[in-house]
PyMOL Python script that loads the backbone (N, CA, C, O; Angstrom):
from pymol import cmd

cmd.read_pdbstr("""\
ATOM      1  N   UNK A   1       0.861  -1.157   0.000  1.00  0.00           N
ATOM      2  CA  UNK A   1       0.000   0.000   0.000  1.00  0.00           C
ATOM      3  C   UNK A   1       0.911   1.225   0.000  1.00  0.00           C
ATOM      4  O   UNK A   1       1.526   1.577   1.006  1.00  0.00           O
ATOM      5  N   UNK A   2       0.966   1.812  -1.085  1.00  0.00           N
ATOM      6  CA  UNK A   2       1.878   3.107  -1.394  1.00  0.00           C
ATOM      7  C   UNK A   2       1.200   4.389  -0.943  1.00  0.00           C
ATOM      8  O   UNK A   2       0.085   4.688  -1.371  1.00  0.00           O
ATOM      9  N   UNK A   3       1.836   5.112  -0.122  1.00  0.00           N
ATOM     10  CA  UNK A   3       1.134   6.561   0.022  1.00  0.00           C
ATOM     11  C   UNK A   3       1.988   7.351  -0.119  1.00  0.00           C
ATOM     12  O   UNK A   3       3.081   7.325   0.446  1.00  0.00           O
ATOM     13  N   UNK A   4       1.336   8.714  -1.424  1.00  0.00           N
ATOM     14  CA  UNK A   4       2.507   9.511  -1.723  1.00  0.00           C
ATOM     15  C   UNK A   4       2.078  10.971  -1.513  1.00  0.00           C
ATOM     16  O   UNK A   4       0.998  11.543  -1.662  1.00  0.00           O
ATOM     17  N   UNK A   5       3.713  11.521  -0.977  1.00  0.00           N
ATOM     18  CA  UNK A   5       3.159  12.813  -0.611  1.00  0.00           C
ATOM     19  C   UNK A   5       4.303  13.978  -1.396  1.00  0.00           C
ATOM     20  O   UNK A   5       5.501  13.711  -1.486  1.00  0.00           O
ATOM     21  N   UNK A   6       3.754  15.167  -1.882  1.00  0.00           N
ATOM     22  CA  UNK A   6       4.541  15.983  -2.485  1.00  0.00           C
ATOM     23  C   UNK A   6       4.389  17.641  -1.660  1.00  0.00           C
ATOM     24  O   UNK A   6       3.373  18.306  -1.459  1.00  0.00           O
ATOM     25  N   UNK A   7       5.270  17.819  -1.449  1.00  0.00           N
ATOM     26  CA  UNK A   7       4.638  19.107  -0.800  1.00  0.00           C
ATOM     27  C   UNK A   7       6.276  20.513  -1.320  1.00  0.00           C
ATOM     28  O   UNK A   7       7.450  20.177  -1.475  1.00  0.00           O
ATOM     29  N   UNK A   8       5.825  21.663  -1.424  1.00  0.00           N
ATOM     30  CA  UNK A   8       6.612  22.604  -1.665  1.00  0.00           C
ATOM     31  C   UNK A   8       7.675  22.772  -0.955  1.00  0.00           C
ATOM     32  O   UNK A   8       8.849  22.565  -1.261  1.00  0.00           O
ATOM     33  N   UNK A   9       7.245  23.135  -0.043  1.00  0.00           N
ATOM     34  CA  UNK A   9       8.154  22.965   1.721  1.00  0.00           C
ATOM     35  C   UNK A   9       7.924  21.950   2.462  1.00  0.00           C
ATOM     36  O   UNK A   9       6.785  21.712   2.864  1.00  0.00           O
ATOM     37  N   UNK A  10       9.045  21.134   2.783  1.00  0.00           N
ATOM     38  CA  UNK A  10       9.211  20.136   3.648  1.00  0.00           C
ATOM     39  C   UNK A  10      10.698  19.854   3.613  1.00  0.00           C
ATOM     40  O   UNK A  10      11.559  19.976   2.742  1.00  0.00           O
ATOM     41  N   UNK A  11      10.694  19.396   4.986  1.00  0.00           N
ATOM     42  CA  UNK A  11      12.073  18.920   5.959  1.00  0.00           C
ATOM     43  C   UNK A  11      12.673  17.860   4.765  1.00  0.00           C
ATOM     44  O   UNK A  11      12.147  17.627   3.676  1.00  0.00           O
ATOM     45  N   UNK A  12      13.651  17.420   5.186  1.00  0.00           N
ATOM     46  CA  UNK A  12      14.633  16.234   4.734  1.00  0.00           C
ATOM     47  C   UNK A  12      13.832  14.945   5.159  1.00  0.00           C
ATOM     48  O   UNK A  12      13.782  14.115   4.251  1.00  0.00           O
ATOM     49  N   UNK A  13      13.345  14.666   6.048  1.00  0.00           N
ATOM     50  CA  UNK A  13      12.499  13.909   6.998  1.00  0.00           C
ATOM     51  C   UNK A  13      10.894  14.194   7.239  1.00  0.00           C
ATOM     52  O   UNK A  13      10.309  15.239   7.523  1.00  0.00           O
ATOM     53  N   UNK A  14      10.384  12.780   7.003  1.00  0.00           N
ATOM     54  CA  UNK A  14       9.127  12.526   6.235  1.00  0.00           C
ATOM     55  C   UNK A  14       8.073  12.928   7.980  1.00  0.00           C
ATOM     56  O   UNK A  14       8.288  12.416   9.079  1.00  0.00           O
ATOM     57  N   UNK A  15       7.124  13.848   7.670  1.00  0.00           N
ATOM     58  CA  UNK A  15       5.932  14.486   8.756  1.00  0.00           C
ATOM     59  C   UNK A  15       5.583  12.814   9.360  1.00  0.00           C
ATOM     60  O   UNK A  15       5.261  12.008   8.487  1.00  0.00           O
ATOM     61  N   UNK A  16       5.636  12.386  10.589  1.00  0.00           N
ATOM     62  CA  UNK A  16       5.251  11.433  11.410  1.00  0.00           C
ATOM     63  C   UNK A  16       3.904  10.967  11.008  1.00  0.00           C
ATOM     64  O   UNK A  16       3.850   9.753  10.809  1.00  0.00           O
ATOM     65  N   UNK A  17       2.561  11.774  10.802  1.00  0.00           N
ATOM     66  CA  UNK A  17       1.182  12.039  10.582  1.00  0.00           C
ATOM     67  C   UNK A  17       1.291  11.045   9.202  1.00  0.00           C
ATOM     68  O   UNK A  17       0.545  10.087   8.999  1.00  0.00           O
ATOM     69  N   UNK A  18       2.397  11.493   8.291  1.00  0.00           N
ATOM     70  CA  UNK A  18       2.409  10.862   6.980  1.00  0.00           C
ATOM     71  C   UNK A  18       2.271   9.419   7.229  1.00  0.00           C
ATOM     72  O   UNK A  18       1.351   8.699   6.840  1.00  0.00           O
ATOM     73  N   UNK A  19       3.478   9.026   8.048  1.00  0.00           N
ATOM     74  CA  UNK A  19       3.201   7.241   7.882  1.00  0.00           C
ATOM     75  C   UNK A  19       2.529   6.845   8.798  1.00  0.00           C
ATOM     76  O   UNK A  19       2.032   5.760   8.493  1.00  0.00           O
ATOM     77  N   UNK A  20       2.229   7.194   9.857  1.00  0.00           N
ATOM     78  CA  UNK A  20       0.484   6.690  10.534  1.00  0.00           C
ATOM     79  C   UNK A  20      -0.485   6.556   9.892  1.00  0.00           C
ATOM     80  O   UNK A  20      -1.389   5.741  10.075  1.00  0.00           O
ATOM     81  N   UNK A  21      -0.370   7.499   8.916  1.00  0.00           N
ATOM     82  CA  UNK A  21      -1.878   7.423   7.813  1.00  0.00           C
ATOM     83  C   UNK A  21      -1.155   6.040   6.494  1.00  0.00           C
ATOM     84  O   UNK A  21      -1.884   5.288   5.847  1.00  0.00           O
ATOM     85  N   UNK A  22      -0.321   6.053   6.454  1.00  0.00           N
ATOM     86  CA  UNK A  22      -0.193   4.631   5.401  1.00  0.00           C
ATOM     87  C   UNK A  22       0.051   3.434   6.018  1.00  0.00           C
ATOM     88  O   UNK A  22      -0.068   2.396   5.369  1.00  0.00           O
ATOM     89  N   UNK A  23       0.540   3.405   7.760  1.00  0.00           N
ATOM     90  CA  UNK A  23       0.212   2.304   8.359  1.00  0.00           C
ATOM     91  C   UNK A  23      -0.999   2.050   8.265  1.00  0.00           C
ATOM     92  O   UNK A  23      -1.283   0.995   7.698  1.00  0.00           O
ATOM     93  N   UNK A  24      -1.984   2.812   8.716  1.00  0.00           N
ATOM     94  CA  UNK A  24      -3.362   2.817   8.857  1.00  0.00           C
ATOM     95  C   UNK A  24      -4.494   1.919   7.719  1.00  0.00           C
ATOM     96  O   UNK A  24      -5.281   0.975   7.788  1.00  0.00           O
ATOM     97  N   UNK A  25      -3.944   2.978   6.594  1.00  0.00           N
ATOM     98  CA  UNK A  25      -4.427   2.175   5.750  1.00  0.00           C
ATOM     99  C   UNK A  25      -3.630   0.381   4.778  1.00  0.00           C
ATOM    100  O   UNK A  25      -4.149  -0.510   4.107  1.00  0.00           O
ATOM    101  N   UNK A  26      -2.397   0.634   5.191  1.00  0.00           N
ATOM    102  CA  UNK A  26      -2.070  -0.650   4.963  1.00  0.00           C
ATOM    103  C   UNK A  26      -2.567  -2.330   5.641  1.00  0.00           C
ATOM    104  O   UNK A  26      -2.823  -3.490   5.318  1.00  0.00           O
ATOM    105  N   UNK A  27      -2.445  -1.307   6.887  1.00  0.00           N
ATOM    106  CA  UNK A  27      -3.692  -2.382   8.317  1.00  0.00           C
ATOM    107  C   UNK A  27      -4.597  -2.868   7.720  1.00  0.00           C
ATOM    108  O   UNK A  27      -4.697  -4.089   7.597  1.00  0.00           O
ATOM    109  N   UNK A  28      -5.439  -2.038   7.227  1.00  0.00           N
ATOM    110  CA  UNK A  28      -7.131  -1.986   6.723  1.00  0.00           C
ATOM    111  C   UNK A  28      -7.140  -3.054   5.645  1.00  0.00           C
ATOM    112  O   UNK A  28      -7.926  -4.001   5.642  1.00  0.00           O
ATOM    113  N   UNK A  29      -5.933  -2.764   4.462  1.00  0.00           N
ATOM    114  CA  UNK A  29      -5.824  -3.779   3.038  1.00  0.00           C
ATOM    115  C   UNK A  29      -5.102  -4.850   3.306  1.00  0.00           C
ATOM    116  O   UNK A  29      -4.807  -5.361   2.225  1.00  0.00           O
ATOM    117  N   UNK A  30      -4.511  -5.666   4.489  1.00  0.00           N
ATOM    118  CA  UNK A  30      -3.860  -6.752   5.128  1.00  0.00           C
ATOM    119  C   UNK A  30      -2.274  -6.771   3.869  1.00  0.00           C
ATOM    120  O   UNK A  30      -1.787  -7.645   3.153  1.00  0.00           O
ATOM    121  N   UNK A  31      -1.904  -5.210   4.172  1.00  0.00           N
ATOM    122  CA  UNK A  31      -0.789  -5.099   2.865  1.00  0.00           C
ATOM    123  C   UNK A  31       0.438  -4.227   3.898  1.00  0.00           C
ATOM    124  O   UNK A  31       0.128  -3.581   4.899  1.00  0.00           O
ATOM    125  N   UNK A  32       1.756  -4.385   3.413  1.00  0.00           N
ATOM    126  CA  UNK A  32       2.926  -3.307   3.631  1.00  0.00           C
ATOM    127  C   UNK A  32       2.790  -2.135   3.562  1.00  0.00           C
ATOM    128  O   UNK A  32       2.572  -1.550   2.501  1.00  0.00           O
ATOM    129  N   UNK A  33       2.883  -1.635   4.568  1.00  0.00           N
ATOM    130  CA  UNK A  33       3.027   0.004   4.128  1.00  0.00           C
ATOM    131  C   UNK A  33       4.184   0.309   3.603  1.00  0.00           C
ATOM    132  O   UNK A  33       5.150  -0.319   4.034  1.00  0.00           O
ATOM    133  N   UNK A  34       4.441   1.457   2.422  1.00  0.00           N
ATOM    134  CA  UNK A  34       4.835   2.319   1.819  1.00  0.00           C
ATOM    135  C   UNK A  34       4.765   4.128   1.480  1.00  0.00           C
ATOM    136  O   UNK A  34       4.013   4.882   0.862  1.00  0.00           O
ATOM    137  N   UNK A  35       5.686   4.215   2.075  1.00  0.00           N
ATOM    138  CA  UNK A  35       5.609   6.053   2.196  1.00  0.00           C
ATOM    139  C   UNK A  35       6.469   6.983   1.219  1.00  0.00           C
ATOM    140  O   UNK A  35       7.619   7.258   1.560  1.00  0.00           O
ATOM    141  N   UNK A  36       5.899   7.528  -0.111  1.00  0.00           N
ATOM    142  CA  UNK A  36       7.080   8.310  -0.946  1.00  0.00           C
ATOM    143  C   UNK A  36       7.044   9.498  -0.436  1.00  0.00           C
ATOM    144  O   UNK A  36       5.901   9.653  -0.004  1.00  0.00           O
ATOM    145  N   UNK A  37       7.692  10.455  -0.241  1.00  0.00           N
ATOM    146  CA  UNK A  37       7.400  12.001  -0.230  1.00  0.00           C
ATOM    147  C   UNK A  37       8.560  12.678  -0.788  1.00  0.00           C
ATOM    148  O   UNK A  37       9.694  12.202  -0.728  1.00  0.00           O
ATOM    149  N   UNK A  38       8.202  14.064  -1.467  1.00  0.00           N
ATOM    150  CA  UNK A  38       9.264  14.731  -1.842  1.00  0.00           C
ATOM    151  C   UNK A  38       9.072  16.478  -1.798  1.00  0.00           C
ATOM    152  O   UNK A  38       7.997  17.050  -1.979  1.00  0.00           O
ATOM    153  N   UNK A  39      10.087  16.997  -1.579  1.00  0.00           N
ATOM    154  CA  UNK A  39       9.685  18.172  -1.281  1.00  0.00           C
ATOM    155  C   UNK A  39      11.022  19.007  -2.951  1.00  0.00           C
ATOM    156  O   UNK A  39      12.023  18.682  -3.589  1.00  0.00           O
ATOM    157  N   UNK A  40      10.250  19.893  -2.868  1.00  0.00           N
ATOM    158  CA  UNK A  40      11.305  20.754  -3.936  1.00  0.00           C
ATOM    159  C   UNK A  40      12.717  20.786  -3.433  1.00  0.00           C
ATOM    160  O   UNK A  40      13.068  20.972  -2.268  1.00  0.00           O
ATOM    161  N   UNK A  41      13.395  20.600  -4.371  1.00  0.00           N
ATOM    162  CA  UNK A  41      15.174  20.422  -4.804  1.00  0.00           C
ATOM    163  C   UNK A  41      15.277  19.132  -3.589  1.00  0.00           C
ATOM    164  O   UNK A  41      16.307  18.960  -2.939  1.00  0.00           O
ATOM    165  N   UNK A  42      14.508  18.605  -3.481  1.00  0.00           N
ATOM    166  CA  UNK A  42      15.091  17.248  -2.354  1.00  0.00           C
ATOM    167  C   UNK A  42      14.772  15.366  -3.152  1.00  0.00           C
ATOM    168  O   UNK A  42      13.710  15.087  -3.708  1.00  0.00           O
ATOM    169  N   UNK A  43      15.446  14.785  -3.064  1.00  0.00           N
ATOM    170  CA  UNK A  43      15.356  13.940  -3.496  1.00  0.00           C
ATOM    171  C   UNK A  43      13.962  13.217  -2.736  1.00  0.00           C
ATOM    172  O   UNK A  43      13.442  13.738  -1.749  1.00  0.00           O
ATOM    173  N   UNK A  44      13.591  12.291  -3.188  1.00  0.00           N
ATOM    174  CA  UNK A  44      12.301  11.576  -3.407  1.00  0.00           C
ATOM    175  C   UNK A  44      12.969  10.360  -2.061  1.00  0.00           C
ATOM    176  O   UNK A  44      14.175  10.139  -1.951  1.00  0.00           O
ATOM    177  N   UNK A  45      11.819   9.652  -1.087  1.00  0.00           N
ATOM    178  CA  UNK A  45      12.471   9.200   0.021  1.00  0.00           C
ATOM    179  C   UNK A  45      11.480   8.228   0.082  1.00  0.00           C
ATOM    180  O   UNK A  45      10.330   8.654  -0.027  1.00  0.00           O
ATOM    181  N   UNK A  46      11.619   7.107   0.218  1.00  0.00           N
ATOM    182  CA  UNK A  46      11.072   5.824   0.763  1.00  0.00           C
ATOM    183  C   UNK A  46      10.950   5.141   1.720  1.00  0.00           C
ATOM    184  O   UNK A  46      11.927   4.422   1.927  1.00  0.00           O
ATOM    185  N   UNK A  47       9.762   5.012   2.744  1.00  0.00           N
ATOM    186  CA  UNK A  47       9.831   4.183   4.256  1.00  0.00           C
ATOM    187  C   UNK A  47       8.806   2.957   4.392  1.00  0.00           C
ATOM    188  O   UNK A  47       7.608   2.828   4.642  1.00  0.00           O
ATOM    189  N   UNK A  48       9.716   2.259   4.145  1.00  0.00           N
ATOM    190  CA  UNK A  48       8.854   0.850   4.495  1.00  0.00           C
ATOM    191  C   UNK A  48       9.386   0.425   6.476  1.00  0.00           C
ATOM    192  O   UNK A  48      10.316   0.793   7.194  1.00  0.00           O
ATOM    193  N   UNK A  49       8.782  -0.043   6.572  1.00  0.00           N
ATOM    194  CA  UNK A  49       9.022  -0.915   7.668  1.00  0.00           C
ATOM    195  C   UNK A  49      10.227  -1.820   7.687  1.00  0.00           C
ATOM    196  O   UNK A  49      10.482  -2.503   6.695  1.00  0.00           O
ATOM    197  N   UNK A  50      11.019  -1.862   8.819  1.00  0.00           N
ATOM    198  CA  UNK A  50      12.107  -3.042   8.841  1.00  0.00           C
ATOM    199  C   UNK A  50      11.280  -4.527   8.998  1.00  0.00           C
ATOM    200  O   UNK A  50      11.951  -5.530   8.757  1.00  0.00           O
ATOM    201  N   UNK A  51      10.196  -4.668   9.296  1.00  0.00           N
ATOM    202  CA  UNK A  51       9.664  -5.925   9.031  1.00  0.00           C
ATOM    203  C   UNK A  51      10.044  -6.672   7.313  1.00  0.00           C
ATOM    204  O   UNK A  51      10.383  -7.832   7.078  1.00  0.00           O
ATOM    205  N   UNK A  52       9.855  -5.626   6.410  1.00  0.00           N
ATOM    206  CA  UNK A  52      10.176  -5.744   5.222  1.00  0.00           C
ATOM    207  C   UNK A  52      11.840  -6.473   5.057  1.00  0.00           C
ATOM    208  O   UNK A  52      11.915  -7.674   4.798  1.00  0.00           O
ATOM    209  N   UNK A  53      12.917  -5.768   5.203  1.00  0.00           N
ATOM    210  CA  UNK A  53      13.938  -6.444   5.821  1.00  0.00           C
ATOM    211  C   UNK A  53      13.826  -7.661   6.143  1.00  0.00           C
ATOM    212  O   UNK A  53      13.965  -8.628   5.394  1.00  0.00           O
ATOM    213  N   UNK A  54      13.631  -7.660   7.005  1.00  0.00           N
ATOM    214  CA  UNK A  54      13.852  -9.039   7.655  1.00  0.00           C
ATOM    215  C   UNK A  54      12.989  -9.884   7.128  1.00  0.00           C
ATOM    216  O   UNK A  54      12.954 -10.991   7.665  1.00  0.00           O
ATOM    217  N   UNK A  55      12.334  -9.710   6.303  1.00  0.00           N
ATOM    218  CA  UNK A  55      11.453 -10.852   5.569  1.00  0.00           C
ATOM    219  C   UNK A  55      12.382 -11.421   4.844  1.00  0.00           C
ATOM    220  O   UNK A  55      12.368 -12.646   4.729  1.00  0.00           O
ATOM    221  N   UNK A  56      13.531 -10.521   4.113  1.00  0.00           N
ATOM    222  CA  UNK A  56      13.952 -10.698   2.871  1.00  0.00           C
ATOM    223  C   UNK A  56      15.442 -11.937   2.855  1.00  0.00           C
ATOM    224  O   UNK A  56      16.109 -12.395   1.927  1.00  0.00           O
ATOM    225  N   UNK A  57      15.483 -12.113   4.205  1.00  0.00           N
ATOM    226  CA  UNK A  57      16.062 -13.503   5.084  1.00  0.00           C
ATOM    227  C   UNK A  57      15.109 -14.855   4.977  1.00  0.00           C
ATOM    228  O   UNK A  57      15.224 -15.931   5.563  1.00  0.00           O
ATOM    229  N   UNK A  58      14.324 -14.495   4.207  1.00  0.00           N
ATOM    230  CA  UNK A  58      13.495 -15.502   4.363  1.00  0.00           C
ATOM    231  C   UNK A  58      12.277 -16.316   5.372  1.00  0.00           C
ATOM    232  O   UNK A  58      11.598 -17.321   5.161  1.00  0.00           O
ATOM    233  N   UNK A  59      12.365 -15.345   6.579  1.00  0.00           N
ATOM    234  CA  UNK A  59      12.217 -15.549   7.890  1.00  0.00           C
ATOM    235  C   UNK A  59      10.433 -15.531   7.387  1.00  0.00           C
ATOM    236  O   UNK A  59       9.959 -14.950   6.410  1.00  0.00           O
ATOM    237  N   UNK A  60       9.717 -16.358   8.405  1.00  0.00           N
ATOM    238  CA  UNK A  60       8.454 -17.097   8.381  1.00  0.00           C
ATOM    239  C   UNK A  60       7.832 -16.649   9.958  1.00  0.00           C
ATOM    240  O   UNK A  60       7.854 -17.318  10.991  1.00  0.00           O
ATOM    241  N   UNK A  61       7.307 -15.335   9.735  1.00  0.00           N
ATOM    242  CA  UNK A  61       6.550 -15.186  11.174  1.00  0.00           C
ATOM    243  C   UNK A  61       5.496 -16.324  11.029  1.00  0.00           C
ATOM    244  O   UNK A  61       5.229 -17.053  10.074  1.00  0.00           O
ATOM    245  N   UNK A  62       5.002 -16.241  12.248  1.00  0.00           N
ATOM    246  CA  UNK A  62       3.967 -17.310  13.216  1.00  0.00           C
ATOM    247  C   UNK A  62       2.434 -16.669  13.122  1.00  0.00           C
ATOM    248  O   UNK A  62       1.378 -17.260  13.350  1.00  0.00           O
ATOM    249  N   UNK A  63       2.671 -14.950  12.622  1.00  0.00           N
ATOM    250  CA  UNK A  63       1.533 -14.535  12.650  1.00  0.00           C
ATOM    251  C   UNK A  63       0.787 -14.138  13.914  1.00  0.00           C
ATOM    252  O   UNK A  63      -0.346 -13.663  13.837  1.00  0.00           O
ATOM    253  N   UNK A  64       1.437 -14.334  15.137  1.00  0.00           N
ATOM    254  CA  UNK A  64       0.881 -14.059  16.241  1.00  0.00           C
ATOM    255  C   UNK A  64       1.240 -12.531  16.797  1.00  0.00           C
ATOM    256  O   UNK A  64       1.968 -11.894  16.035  1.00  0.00           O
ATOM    257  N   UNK A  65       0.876 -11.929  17.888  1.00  0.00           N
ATOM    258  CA  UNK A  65       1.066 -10.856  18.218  1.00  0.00           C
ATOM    259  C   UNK A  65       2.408 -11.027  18.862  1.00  0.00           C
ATOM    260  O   UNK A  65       2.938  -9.925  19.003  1.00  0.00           O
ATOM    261  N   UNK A  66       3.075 -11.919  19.262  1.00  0.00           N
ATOM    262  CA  UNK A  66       4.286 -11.417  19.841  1.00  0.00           C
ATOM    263  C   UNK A  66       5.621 -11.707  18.344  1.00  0.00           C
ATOM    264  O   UNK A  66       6.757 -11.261  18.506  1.00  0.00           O
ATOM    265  N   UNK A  67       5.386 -12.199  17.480  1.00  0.00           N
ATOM    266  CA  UNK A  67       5.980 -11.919  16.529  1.00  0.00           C
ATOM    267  C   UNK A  67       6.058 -10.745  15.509  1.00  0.00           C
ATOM    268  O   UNK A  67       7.025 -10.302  14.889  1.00  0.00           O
ATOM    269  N   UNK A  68       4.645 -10.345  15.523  1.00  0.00           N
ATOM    270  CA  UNK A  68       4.695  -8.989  14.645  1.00  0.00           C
ATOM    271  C   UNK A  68       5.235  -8.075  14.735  1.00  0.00           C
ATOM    272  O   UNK A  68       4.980  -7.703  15.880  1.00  0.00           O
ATOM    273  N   UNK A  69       6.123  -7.091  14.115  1.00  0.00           N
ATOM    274  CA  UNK A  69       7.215  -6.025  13.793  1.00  0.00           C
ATOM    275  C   UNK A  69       6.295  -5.099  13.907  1.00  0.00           C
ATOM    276  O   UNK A  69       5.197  -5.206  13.361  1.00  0.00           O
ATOM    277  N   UNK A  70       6.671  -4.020  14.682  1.00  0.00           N
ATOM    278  CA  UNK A  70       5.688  -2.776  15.124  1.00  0.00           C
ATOM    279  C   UNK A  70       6.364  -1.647  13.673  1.00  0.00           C
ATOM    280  O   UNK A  70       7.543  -1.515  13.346  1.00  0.00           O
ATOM    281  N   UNK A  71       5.636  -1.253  13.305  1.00  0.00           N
ATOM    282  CA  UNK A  71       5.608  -0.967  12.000  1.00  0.00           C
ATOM    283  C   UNK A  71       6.476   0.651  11.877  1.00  0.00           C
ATOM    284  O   UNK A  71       7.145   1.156  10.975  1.00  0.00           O
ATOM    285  N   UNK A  72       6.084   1.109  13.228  1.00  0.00           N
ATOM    286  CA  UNK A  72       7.054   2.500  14.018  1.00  0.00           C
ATOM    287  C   UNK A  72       8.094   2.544  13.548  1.00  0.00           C
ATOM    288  O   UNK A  72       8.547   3.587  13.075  1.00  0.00           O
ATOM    289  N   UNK A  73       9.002   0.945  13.566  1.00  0.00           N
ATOM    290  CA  UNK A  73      10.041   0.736  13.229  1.00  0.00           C
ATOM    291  C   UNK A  73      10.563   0.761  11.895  1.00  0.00           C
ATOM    292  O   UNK A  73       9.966  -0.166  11.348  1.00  0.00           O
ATOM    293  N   UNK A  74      11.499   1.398  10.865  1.00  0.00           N
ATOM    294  CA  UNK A  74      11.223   1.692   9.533  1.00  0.00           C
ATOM    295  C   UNK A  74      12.579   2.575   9.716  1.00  0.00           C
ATOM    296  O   UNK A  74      13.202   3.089  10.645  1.00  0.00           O
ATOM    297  N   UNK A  75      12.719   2.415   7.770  1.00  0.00           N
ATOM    298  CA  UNK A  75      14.075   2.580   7.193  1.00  0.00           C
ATOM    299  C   UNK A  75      13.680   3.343   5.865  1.00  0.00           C
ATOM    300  O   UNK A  75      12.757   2.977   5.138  1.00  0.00           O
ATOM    301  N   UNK A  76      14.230   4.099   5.705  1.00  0.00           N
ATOM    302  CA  UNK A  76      14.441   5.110   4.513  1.00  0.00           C
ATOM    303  C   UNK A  76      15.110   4.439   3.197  1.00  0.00           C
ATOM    304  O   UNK A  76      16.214   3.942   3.417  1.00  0.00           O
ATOM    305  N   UNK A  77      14.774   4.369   2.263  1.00  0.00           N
ATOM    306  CA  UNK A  77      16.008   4.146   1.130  1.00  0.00           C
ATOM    307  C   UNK A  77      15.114   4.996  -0.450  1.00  0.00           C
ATOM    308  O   UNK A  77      14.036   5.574  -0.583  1.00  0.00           O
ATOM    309  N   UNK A  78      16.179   4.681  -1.335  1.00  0.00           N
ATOM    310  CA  UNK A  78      15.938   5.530  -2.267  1.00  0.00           C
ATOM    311  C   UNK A  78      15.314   4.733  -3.110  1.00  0.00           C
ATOM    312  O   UNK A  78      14.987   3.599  -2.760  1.00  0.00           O
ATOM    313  N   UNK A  79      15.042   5.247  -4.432  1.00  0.00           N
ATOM    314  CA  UNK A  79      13.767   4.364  -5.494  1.00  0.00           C
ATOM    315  C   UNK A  79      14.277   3.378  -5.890  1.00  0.00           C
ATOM    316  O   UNK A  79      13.489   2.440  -6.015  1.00  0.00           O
ATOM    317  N   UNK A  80      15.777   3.089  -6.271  1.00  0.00           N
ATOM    318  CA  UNK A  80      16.615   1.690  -6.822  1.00  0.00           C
ATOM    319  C   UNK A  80      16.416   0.666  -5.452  1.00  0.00           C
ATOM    320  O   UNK A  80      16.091  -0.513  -5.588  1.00  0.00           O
ATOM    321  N   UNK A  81      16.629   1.216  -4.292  1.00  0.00           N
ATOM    322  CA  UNK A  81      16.569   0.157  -2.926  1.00  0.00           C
ATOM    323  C   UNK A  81      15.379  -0.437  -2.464  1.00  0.00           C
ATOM    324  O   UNK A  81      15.250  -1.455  -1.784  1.00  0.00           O
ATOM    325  N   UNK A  82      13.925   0.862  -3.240  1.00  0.00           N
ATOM    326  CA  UNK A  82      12.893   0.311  -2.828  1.00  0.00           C
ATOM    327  C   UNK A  82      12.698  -0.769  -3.921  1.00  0.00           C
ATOM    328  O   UNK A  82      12.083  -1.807  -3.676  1.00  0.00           O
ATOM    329  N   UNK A  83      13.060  -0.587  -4.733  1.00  0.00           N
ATOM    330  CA  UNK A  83      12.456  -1.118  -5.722  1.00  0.00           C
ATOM    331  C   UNK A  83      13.499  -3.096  -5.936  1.00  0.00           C
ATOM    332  O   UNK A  83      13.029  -4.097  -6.477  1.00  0.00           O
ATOM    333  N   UNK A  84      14.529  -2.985  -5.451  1.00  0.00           N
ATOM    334  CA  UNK A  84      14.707  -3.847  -5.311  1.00  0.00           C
ATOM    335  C   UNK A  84      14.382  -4.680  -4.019  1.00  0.00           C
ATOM    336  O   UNK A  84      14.309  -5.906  -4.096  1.00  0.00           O
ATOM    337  N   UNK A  85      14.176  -3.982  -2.770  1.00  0.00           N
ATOM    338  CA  UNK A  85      13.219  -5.125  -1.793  1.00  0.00           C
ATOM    339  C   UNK A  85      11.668  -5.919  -2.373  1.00  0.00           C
ATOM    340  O   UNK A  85      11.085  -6.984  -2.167  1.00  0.00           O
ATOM    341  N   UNK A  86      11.410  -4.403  -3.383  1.00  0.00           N
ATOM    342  CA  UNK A  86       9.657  -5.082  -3.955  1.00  0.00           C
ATOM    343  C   UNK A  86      10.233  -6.173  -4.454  1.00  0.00           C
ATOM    344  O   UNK A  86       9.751  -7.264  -4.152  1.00  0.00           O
ATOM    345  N   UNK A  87      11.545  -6.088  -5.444  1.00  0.00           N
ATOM    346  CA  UNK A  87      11.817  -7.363  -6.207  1.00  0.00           C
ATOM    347  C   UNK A  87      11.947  -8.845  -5.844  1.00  0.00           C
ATOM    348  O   UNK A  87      11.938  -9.824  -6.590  1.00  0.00           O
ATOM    349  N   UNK A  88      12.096  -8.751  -4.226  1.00  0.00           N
ATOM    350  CA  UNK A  88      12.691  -9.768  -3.495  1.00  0.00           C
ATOM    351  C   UNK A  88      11.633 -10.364  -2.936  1.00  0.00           C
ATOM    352  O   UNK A  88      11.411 -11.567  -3.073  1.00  0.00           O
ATOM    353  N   UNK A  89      10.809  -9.471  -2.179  1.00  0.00           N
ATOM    354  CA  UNK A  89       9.587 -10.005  -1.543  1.00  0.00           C
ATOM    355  C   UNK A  89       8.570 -10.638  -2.552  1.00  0.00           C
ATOM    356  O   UNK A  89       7.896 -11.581  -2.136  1.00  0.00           O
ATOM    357  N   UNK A  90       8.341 -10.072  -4.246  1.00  0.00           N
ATOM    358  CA  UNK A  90       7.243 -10.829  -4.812  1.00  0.00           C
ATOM    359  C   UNK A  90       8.238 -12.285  -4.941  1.00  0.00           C
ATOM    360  O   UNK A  90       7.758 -13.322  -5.400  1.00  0.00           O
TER     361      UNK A  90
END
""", "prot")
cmd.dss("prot")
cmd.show_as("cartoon", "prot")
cmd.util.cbc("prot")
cmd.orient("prot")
């Protein structure tokens, strides 16, 4: 679940509000959240969750609540890095 945000003015670092609202709705579609945002003269920024990561080990949650990756937790990378975790996980 991709949520993208463009705004004139903005920080280096993506508004908190932003990825609560694409956790939120990623919850809702039983999907990954994904956060683009970009602000003028700043490069374009990507936050998935480190759950994503650590999938890419191959690792097999249980699905229960004490296994699930709190989604808070999350890593920045650029469009070649996102785009190669998508590659890994399909």
């Amino acid at each position: 679940m991709i949520e993208c945000k463009r705004y004139k003015t903005t920080s280096a670092f993506a508004d908190p509000k932003w990825w609560t609202q694409a956790c939120e709705a990623a919850e809702k579609a039983g999907k990954y959240p994904a956060l683009v945002y970009k602000g003028d003269r700043l490069e374009e920024r990507w936050r998935i969750p480190i759950q994503c990561l650590v999938n890419l080990s191959g690792y097999q949650e249980a699905m229960d609540v004490g296994e699930k990756y709190d989604w808070r937790f999350a890593t920045e990378l650029s469009f070649d890095d996102f785009c190669m975790v998508v590659r890994e996980l399909l």
